[in-house]
N, C-alpha and C positions, 0 to 999 in steps of 0.2 A: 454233813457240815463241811469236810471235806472237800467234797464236789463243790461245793457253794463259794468256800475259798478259792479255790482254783477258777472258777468262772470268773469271779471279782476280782482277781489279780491279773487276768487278762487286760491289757491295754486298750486295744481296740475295740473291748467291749465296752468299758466304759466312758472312750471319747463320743461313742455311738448314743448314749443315752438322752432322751430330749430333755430341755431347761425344766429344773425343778420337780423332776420324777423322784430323787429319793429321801428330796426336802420335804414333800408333804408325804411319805411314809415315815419320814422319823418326826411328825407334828403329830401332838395328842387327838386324839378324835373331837373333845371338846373346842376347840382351837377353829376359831372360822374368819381369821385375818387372813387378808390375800399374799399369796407368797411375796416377798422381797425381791425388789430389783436384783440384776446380776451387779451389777456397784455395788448395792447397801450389803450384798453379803461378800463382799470381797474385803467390804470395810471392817465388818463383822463376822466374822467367823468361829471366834471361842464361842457363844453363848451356843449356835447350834449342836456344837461339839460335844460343850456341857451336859447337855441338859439328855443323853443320851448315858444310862445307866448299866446296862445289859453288858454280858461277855464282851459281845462285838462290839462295842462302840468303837474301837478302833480302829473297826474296818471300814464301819457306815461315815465316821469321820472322815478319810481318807480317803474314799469314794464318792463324801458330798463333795471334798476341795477337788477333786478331779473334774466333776459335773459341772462343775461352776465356773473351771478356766475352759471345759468346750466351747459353749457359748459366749463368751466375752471375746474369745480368739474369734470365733467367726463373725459377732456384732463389729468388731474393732474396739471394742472398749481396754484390752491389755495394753499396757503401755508400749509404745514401738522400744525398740532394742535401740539400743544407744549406736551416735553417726559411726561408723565403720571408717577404715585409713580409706583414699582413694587408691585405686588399683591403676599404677603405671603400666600401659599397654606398651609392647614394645613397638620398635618404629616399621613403617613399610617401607619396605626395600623397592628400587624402580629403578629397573636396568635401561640403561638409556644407551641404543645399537647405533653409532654414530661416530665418525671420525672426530678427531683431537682436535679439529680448528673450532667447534665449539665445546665450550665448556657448559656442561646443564647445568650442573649442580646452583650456580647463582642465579638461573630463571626458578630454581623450586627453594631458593633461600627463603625460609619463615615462613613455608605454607606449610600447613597442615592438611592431614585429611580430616573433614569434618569440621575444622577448627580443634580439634584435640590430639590426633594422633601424629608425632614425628614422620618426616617423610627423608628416607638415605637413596641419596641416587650412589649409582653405579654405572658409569660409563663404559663403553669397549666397541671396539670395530667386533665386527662377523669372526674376522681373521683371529683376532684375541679370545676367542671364547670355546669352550666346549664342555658338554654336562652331558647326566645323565637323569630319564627320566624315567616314573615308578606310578605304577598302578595306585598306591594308597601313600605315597612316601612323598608326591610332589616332582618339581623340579629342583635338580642341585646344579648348580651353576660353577665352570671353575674356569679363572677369570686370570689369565697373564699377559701382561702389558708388559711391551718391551720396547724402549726406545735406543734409539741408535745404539743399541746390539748392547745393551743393558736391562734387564730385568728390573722394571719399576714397580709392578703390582703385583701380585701372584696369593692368593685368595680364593676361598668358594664361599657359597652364601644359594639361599634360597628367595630367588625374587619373588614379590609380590605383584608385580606389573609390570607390562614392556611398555617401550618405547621406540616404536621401528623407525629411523631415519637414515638407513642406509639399504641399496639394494640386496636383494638376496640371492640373486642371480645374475651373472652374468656368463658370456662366452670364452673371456679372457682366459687365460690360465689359472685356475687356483683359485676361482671367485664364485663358484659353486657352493650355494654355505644352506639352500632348501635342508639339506636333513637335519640344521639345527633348528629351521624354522618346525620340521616335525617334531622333533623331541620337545621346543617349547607347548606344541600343540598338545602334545603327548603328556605333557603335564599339567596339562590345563588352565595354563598361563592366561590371562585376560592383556589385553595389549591396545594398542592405538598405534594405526589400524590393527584392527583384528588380524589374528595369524592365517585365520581363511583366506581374506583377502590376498595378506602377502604371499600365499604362495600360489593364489592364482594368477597375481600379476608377473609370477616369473615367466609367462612365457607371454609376450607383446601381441600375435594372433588371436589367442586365447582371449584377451582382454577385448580383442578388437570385433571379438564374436559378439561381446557385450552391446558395442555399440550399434552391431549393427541390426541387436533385437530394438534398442530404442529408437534407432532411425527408421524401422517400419512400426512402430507403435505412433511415434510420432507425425512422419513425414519427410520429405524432404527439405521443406518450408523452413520448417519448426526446428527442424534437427539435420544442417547439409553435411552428410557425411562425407568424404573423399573415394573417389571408387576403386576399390583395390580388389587384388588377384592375387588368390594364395596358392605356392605350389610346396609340396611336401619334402619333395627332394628336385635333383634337378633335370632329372628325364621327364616330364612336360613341359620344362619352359623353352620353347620352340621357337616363340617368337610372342608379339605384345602384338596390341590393337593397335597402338598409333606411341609416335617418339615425339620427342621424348621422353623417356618412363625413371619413377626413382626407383631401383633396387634396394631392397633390406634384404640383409642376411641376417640371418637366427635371431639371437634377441643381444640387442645391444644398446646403449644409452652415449646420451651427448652428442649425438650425433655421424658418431661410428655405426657401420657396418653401411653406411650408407652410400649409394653411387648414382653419380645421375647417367642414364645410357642414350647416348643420341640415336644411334640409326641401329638395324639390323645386327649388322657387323661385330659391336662393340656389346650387344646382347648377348651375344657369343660366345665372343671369351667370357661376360661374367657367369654362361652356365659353367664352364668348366671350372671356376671357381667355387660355385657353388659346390661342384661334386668336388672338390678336394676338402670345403669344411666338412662334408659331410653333414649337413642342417638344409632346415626348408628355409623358402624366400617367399618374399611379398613385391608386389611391382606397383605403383599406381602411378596415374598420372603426373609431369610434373607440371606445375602451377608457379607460372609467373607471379610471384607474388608482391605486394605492394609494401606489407608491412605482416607480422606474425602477430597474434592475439593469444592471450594468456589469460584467462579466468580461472580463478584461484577460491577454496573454501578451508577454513579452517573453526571449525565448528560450526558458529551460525555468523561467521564475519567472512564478507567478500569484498574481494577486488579482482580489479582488471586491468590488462596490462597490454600498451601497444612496442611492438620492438620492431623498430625497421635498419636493417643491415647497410654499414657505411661502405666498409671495405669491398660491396659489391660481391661479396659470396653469396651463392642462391642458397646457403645452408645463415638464416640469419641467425643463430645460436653457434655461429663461428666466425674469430674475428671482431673487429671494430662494430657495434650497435647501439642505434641511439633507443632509452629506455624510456617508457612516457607512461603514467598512471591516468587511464581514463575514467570515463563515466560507466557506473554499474549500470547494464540496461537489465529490460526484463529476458529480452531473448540471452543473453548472456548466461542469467540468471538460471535460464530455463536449461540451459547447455549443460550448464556446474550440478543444480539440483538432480535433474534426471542420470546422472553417471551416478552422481554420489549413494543413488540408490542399487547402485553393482552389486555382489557378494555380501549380499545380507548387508550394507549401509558402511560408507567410507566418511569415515568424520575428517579429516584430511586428503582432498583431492585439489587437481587443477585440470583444468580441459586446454588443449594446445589446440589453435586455426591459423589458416591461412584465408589470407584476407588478398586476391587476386584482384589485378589491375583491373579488369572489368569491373568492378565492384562486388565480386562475389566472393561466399565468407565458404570456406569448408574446413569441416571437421577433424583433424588428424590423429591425436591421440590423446591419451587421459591418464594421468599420474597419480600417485598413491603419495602414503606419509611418507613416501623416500623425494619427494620432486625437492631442488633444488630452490630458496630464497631468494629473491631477486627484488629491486626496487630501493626506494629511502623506505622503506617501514620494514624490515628486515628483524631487526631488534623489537619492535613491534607485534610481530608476527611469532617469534620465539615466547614469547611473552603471552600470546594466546594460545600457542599449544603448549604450553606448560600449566594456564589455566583449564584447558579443554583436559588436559591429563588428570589432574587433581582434582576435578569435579566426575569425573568418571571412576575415578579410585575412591572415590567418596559413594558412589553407587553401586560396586560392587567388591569392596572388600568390608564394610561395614559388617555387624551382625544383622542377617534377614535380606541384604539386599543381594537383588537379585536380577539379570535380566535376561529374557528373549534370547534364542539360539538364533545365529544369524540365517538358519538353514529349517528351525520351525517355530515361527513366532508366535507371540499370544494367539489364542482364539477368540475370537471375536466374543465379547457378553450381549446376553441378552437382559433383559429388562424383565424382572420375576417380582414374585408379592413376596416374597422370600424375606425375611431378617437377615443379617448376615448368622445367626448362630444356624441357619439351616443350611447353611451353605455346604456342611461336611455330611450332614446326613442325609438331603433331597437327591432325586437320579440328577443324573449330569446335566449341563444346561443344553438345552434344544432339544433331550429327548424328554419328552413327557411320559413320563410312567406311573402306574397305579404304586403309592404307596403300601409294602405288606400289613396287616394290622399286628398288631404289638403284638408279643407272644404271653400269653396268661392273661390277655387282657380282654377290652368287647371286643369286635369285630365292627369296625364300621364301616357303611357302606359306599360303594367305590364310583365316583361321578363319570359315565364316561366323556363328559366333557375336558377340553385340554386344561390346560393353564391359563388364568388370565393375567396380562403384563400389564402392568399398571404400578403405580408408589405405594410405597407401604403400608400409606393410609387406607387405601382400599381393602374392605375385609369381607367376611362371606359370614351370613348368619348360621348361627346351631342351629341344627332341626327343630329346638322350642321357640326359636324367631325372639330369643330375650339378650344373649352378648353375642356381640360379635367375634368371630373368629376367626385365625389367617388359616389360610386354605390345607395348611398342615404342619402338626406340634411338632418343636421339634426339641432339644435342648432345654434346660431351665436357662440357660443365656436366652434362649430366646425369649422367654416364658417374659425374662426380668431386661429386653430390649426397651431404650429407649423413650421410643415411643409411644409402648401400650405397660406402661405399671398400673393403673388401674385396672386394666382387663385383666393381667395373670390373677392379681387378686382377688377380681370378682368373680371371675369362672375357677375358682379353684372352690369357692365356697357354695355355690348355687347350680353351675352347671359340670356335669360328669364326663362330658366330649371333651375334657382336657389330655389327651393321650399320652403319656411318656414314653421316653425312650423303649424298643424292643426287649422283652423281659421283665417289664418292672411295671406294677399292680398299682391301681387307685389310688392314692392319699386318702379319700374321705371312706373309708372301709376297713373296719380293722379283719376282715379276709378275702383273699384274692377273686375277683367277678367270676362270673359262669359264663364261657362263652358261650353264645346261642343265643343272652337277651339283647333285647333291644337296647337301645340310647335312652329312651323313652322310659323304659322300666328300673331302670339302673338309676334314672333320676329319682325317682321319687324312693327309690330306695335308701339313696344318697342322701334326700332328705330325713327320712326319718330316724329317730334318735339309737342305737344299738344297745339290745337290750344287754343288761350285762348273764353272762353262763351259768343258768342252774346251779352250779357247781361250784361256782369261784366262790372265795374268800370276802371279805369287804375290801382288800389290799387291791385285790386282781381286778374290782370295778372299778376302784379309782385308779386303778391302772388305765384300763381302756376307756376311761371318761376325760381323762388328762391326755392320754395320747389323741383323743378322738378333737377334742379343742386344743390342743395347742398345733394341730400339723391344719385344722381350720384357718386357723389365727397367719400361722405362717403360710402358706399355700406353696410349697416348696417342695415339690412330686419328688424327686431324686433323694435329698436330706430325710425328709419324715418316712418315706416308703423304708430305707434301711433302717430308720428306728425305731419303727413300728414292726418289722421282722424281727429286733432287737429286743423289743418289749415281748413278744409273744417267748420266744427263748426264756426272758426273766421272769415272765410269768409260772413255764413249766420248771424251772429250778425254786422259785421261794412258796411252789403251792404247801410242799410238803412241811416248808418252815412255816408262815402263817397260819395253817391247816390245825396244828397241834393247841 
């Protein structure tokens, strides 16, 4: 008796128990009304209680109200739990890497991420900032602004997202700022552009290696790049094909670092310049040019731009120029799109040409989320990378969201007879592999034919040619897909090819199959009714008569299999009790 208490007072044994097992053990043997809903006994519960005379009523009481809230929890019949407070999330922090003359914070006034979550900008030059980053700890950011030699800001904080709009490199003095671009990477900062990008655009050759995989992808036609000559340092630059040529020095913006060389002579001196930076050069031809071309993308909004130079400088981004918003072409189109697929995809870029007097257009260089605003839509343009930002903060800081490394993207899907609930248990997709046969369970036999692709509707018959079946069980999610709820519950009661998980035995058997028989054999095994054990009790048949229909009724492999292990247990503890 003992022992009997202690099994009964286990918990998980008795959530394990199926609907109505030890309601019709405490009903009189006279008694042939069909058991009560899980409602009518939750409405009613003393008369069961009652009518239970013995030592234990106590315990069988206490053990039917256990049995009785399993089932109603899993139908959904208990009442849901009263509305909960809502949970204030805190807000996302978004470090925005950009000089004082704008202010972000009023292009992200009153947007949210999602619509729900606060979104705290944090501004600062390269120059203002420096942190420390941590394998499982994130990024710590510590953050001092100083204006005309006054301490304005000075704070740390963990961002949630970048904002690059300012360069990360330059040659100048002190403008070297790549090792915070690693430490952001190092913490795994998401950003716009991407921190990959930014630090591959720190060096201008580097970038321009880029183009010149898309200028032979594409053509000449489609994509005229300008022809240039890279030299590493300055002992090969000897001399140029033809003058006049522009020199660049190292990597520089705005128009520095740049030289126009006319003859031989003047080549010359600028090697010796080059060996005093100490940096490699580029040389290409120069081009008279008519007017400068500017295509611009900012998520999935373009424009283009014609700039032609008043002051007569051949550098027309220096100086007096006149600014003109043209027509979006496709070829332009095709300019902007094909860069912006660089380093794993630049959601803010522009492509820069020159547009020579002959009427030929060449390709010169391509700018990232640091390029300069220009034009009347300026304000415009702040105002869609600030949108592009907060739809991207909405896609990966969210819970679940998730994307693509910009260095190895999705894999391609294929098209399977699959449910999604087999998605965790089938071999991987593209390789086609024999599934194992369950363990303790039949063996069935193994098609060497592949896989067929097709919709879900498509299904493969059981070797009796009577339900249809998908090509392999997989989950009770699957079983209870969509799609096929009539099939899980017809093949759960008529056909035995319903395979469960690895491990786990029959539903319609109350002991586990023999491997070795057929499908075939097992079926009509399946059919016929289980006699009850020489030996049992009247209790222990209507044990496995009620487990034997109600795991029929329900067709639920996973749920009945454990409580059907559960009943054989409660069967070997109450023989000794009923027995006497």
């Amino acid at each position: 008796m003992n022992f009997l208490r202690r099994r009964l007072s286990d918990s998980s044994f008795v959530a394990n128990l199926p609907n109505g097992y030890m309601t019709d053990l405490q009903r009189p043997d006279s008694s042939t009304s069909s058991p009560a809903s899980p409602a009518m006994e939750r409405r009613h519960p003393q008369p069961l209680a009652a009518s239970f005379s013995s030592p234990g009523s106590s315990i069988f009481s206490s053990l039917s109200s256990a049995m009785k809230q399993a089932p109603q929890a899993s139908s959904g019949l208990m009442e849901p739990p009263g509305p909960s407070t809502p949970v204030v999330q805190r807000p996302r922090i978004l470090l925005v890497i950009d000089d004082a003359h704008t202010d972000w914070s009023k292009y992200f006034h009153g947007k949210k991420v999602n619509g729900e979550i606060e979104i705290r900008v944090e501004q600062a030059e390269f120059s203002e900032l420096n942190l420390a980053a941590y394998v499982t700890g994130g990024c710590m950011v510590d953050m001092q602004i100083v204006r005309n030699g006054t301490k304005v800001v000075s704070r740390s904080f963990k961002p949630d997202f970048i904002l690059v709009r300012q360069h990360a490199y330059s040659m100048a003095l002190g403008e070297d700022y790549r090792s915070l671009v690693i430490g952001l990477q190092y913490g795994g900062l998401p950003a716009v552009n991407s921190l990959y990008s930014v630090y591959n655009f720190c060096s201008k050759p580097w970038v321009f290696s880029q183009l010149i995989k898309i200028f032979h992808s594409l053509g000449p036609e489609k994509f005229p790049l300008v022809e240039q000559t890279f030299f590493p340092n300055h002992k090969p630059m000897v001399t140029a094909p033809h003058f006049p040529v522009v020199v660049k020095l190292g990597h520089a913006h705005a128009g520095m670092g740049k030289i126009k060389v006319e003859n031989q002579l003047d080549f010359q001196d600028i090697t010796s310049v080059v060996a005093m930076a100490k940096t490699y050069a580029t040389t290409e031809a120069f081009i008279d040019s008519k007017y400068d071309i500017r295509v611009q993308k900012i998520g999935s909004n373009y424009k283009a731009y014609m700039r032609t130079s008043i002051s007569g400088n051949w550098k027309a981004n220096t100086g007096s120029a006149m600014l003109e918003q043209v027509a979006m072409t496709e070829r332009y189109r095709l300019w902007v799109d094909s860069c912006s697929e660089m380093f794993g995809g630049l959601d803010i870029c522009a492509v820069k040409a020159v547009h020579s007097k002959d009427g030929r257009d060449y390709i010169i260089e391509v700018m990232d989320s640091s390029m300069p605003l220009i034009g009347e839509h300026v304000e415009e343009d702040k105002q869609l990378m600030a949108d592009l930002v907060v739809s991207k903060m909405s896609q990966l800081l969210m819970p679940g969201g998730t994307a693509p490394s910009p260095l190895r993207p999705w894999a391609p899907q294929t098209k399977s007879v699959k449910s999604p609930g087999q998605a965790q248990l089938g071999p991987q997709l593209g390789q086609p592999q024999p599934r194992p046969p369950p363990q303790g369970g039949p063996r069935q036999a193994q098609s060497p034919q592949p896989q067929r692709s097709g919709s879900p509707s498509q299904q493969r018959l059981s070797p009796q040619g009577q339900q249809p079946l998908s090509p392999q069980s997989g989950s009770p999610q699957q079983q209870r897909s969509p799609g096929s709820p009539q099939l899980s519950r017809a093949s759960s009661g008529s056909s035995p090819n319903q395979a469960s998980k690895p491990g786990a035995t029959l539903t319609s058997q109350p002991r586990p199959p023999v491997q070795g028989r057929s499908t075939s054999q097992q079926g009509e095994e399946s059919k016929k009714p289980a006699p009850p054990h020489p030996h049992l009790n009247k209790s222990q048949s209507l044990t496995n008569s009620l487990s034997t229909s109600d795991t029929s009724q329900r067709g639920n492999p996973s749920e009945d299999e454990a409580k059907a292990e559960t009943i054989r247990n409660l069967r070997k503890s109450f023989a000794s009790l009923f027995s006497d």
